[in-house]
C-alpha positions as CSV (number, residue, x, y, z in Angstrom):
1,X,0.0,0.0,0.0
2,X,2.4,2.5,0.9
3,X,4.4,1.6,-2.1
4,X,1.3,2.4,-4.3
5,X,0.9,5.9,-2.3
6,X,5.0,6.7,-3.1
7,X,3.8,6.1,-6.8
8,X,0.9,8.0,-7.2
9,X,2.4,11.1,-5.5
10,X,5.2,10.7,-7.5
11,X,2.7,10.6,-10.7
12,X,1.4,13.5,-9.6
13,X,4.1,16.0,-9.5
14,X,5.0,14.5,-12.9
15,X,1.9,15.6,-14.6
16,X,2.1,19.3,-12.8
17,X,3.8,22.1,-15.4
18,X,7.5,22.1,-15.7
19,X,7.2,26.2,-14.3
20,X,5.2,28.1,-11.4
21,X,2.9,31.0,-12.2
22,X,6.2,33.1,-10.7
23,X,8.1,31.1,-13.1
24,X,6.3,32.0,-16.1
25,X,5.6,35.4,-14.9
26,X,9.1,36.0,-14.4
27,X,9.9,34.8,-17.9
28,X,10.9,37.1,-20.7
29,X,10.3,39.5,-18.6
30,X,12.4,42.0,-21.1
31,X,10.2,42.2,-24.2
32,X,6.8,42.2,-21.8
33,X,8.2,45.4,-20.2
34,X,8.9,46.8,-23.1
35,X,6.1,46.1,-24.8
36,X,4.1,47.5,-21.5
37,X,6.2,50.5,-22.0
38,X,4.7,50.9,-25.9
39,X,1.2,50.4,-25.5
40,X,1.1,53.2,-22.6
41,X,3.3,55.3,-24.8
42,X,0.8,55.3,-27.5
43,X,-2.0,55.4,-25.0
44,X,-0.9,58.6,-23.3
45,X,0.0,60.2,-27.0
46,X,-4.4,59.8,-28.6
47,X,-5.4,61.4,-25.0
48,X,-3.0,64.0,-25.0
49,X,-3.8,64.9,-28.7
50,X,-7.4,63.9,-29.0
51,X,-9.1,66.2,-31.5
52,X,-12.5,66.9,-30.2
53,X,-14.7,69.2,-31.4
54,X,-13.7,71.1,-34.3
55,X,-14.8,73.7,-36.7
56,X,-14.3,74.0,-40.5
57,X,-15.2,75.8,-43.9
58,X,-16.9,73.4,-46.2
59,X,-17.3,74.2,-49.9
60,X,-20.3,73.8,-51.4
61,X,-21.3,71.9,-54.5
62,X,-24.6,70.7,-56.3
63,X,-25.5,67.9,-58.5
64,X,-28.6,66.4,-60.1
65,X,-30.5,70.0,-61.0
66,X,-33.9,68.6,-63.3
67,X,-33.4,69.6,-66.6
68,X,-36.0,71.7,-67.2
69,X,-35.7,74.0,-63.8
70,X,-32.9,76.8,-62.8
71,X,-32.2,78.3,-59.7
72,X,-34.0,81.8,-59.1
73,X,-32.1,83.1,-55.9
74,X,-28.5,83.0,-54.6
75,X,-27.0,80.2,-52.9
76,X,-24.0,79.8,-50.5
77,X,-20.6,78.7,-51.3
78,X,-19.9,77.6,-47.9
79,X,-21.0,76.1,-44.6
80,X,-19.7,76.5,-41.4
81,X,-19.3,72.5,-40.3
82,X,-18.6,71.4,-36.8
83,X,-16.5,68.0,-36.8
84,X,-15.9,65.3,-34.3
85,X,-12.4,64.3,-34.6
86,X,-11.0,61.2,-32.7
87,X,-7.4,62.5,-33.1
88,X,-5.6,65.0,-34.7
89,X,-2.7,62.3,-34.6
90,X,-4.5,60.8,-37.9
91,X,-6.4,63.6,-39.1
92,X,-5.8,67.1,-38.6
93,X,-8.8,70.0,-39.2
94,X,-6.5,72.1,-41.1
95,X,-5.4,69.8,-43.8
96,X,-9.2,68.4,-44.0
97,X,-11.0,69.6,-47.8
98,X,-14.5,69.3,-46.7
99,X,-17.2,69.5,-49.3
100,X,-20.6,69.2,-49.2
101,X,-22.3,67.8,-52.1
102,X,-26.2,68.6,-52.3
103,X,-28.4,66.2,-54.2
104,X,-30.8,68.7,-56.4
105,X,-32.9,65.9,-58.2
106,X,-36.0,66.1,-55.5
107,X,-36.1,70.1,-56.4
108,X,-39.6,70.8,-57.6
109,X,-41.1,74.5,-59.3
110,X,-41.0,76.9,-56.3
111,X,-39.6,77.2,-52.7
112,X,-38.0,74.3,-51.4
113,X,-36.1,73.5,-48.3
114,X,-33.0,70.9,-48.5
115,X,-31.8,69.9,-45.2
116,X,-27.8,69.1,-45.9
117,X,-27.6,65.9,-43.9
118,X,-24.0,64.1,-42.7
119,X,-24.0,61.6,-45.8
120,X,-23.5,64.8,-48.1
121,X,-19.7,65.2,-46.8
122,X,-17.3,62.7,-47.8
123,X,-15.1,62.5,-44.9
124,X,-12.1,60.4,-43.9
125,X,-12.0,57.6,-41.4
126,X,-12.4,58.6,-37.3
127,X,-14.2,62.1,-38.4
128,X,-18.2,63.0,-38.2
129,X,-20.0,65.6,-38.6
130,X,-21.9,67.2,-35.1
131,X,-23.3,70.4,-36.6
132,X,-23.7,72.4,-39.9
133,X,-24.8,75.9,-40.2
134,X,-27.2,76.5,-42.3
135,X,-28.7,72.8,-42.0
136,X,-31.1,73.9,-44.0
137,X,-30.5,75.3,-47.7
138,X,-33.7,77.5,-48.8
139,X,-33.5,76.7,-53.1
140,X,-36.3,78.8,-55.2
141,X,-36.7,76.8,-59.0
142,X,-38.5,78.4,-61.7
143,X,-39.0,77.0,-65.4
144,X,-35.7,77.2,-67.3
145,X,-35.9,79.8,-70.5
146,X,-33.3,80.9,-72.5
147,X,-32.9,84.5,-74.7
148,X,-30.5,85.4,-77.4
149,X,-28.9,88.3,-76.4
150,X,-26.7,91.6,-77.9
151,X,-23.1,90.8,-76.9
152,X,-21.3,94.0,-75.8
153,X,-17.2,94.2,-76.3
154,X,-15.6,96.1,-73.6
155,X,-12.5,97.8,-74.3
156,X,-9.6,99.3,-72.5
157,X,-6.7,101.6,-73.2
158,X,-6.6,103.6,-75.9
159,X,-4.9,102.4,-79.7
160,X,-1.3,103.5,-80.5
161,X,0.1,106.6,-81.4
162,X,-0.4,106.9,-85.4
163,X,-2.7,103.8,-85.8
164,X,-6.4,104.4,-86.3
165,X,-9.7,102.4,-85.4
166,X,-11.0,102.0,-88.9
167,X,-13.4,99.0,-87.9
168,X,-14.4,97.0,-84.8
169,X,-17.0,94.0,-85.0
170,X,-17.7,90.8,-83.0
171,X,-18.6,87.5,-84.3
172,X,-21.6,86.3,-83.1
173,X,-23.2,89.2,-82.3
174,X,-26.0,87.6,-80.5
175,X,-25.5,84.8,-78.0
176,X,-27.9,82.6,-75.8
177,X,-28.3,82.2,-72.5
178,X,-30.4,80.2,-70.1
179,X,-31.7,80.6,-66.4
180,X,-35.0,81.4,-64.8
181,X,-37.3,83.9,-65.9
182,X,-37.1,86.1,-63.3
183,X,-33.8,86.5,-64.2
184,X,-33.6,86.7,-67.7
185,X,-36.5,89.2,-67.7
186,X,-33.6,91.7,-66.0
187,X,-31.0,91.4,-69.1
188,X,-30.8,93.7,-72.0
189,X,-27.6,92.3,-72.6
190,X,-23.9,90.2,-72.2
191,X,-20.4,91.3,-71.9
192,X,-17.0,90.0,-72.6
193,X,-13.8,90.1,-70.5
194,X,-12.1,93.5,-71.0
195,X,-10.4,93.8,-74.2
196,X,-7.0,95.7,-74.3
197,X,-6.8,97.3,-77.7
198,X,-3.6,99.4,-76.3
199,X,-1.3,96.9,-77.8
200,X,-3.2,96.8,-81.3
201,X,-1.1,97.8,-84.0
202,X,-2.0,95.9,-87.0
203,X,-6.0,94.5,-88.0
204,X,-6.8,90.8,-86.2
205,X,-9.3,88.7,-84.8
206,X,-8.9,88.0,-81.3
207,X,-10.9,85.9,-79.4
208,X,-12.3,87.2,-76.0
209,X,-14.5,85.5,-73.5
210,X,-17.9,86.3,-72.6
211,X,-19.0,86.9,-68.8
212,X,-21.9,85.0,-67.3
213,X,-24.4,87.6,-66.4
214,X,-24.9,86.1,-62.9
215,X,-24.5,82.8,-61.1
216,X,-28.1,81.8,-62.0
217,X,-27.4,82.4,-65.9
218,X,-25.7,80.2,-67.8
219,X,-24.3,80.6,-71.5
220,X,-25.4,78.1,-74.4
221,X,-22.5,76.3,-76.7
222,X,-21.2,79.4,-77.4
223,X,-18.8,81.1,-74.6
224,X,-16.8,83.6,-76.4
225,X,-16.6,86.0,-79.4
226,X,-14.2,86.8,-82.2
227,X,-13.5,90.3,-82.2
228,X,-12.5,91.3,-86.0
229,X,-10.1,95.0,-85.5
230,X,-8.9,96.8,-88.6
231,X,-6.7,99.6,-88.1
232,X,-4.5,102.0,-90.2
233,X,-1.6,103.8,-90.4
């Protein structure tokens, strides 16, 4: 009996682990510091840089106007966007491009009120948007019309000593243009970019651009004019 007791206890502290919990604690004890030592470096660093709240200019773009609407009244260019940053270790407020781009294809004839909504900014990872101001974009549609208009050459400087104007005409003469009818109704007529004819000294065509009236008028195919000079000596 006491023989089988000797073995069994002997069996026993065979089959326990060849190392303590101190043991193995205690082992590689190095690299686990170390490694300690990293992960509470890089812990301290996101809490001592987190970003927070943060505001920012966001341009403003639109896409998806109906075809047979245009856009009566002003709108903005920017928003003033109020951003939830996790770290400005990653991202940083001043390098961020934030655009908003507003879906027009719900717009209807009249007043309508677009809420700009977070899924309108494309943002990079770890940022969200908290606030935007306006959050609400107030877009007046009318029917789109168009008008062929007089195109007016504006010049500047004056020609040369001892070269005369004999001739100046512009080619087309009439251009169209398309926007709401509110605002058409207020044009008599286009202009180009000014023209310096101080350095004519010989007859040419020169081709100048034309100006959009405003930003709720847009030009047709044709964007600029050829503007035929003769001159003499």
């Amino acid at each position: 009996m006491t023989a089988l007791l000797e073995d069994s206890v002997v069996s026993a502290k065979a089959a326990l682990p060849g190392l303590s919990i101190k043991d193995r604690l205690l082992k590689n004890l190095v690299p686990k510091f170390v490694t300690l030592l990293l992960v509470l470096a890089c812990w301290l660093l996101i809490n001592a840089r987190q970003g927070g709240v943060q505001a920012v200019t966001a341009q403003v773009k639109f896409h998806d106007m109906p075809e047979n609407l245009a856009l009566k009244n002003d709108l903005p260019f920017e928003l003033e966007v109020q951003l939830k940053v996790l770290s400005t270790i990653f991202t940083s407020s001043k390098k961020l491009e934030i655009v908003a781009d507003i879906d027009l294809s719900k717009v209807h004839e009249g007043i309508n009120n677009i809420p700009v909504e977070g899924k309108a900014f494309q943002l990079p990872l770890g940022v969200s948007v908290i606030k935007v101001a306006p959050s609400v974009l107030k877009i007046v549609a009318e029917r789109k019309m168009h008008r062929d208009l007089p195109v007016y050459l504006r010049k500047t400087g004056r020609l040369p000593k001892g070269v005369r104007l004999r001739s100046l005409a512009i080619e087309p003469a009439r251009v169209r243009v398309m926007g709401s009818e509110s605002s058409l109704a207020q044009l008599s007529q286009v202009y180009t970019e000014p023209l310096d004819i101080g350095e004519v000294t010989r007859s040419q065509v020169i081709e100048v651009k034309i100006l959009p009236p405003s930003p709720q008028v847009q030009l047709g195919s044709v964007d600029t004019v050829k503007a035929k000079i003769v001159v003499s000596r």
